[in-house]
C-alpha positions as CSV (number, residue, x, y, z in Angstrom):
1,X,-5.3,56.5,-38.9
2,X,-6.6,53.2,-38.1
3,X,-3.1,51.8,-37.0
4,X,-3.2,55.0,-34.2
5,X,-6.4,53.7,-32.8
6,X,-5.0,50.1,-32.4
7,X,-6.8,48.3,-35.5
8,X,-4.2,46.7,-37.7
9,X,-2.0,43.6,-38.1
10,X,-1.4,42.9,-34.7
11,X,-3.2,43.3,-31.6
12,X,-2.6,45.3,-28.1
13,X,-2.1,41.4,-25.8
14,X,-1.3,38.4,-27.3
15,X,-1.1,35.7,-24.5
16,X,1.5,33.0,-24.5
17,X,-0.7,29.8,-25.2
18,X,1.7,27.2,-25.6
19,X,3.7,28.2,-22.2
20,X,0.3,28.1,-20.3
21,X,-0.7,24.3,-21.9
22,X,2.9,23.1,-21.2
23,X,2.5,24.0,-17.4
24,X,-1.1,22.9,-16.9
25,X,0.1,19.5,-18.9
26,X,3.0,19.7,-16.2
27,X,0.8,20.5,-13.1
28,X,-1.8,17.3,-14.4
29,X,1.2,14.7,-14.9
30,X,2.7,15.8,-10.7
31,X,-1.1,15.3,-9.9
32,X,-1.1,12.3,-11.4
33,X,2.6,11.1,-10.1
34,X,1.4,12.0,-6.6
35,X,-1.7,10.1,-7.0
36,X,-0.4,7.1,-8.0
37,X,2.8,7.0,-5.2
38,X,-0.6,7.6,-2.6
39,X,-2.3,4.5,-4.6
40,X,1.2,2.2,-4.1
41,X,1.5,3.2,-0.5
42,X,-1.8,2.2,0.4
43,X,-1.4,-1.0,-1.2
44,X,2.0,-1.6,0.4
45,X,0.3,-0.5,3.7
46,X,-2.3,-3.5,3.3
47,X,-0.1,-6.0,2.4
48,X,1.9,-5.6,5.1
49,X,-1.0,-5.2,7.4
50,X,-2.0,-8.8,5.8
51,X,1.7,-10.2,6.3
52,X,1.6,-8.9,9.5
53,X,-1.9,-10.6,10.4
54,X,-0.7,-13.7,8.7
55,X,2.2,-13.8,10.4
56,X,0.8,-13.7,14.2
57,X,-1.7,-16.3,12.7
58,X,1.0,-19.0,11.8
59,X,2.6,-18.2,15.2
60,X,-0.6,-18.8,17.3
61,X,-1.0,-22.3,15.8
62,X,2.2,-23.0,15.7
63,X,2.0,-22.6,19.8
64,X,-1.1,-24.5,19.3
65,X,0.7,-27.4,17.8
66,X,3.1,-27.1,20.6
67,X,1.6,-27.5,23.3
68,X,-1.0,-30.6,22.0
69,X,2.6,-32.3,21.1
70,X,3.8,-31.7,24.8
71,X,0.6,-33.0,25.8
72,X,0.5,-35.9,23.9
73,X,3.9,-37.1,24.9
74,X,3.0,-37.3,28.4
75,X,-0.1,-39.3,27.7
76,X,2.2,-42.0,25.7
77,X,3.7,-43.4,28.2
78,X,2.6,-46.5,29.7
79,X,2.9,-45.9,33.5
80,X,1.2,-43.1,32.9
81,X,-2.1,-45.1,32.8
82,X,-1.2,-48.5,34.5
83,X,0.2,-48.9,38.1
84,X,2.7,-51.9,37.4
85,X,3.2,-52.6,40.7
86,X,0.0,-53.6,41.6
């Protein structure tokens, strides 16, 4: 009579363990593959921010450098400075 009532060898539910481990293992590794891709993105997106700073940097001193050579070779010359015919 005891096996009518339920009581016995094996019982009413018996949940699926291992499939319900495998998927939270799965759902914690796409967590963690989508938070590392966020983590290289970022650090792409300041390293090309820095290139990019860098970048207009080098090209405002290289203007700079420019224009004092311009100016310096119109101050080299000679009759610049000294009237000769005088």
């Amino acid at each position: 009579m005891p096996d009518a009532i339920g009581y016995g060898s094996s019982p009413a539910f018996q949940p699926n363990t291992s499939n319900a481990r495998a998927n939270q293992v799965a759902e914690q590794a796409e967590a963690f593959k989508t938070k590392r891709s966020e983590a290289a993105a970022e650090i792409a997106q300041r390293q090309a921010s820095f290139s990019t700073s860098r970048a207009e940097f080098l090209s405002q001193q290289a203007e700079q450098l420019e224009d004092r050579a311009e100016t310096r070779q119109l101050e080299n010359g000679v009759g610049v400075k000294v009237n000769i015919l005088a």
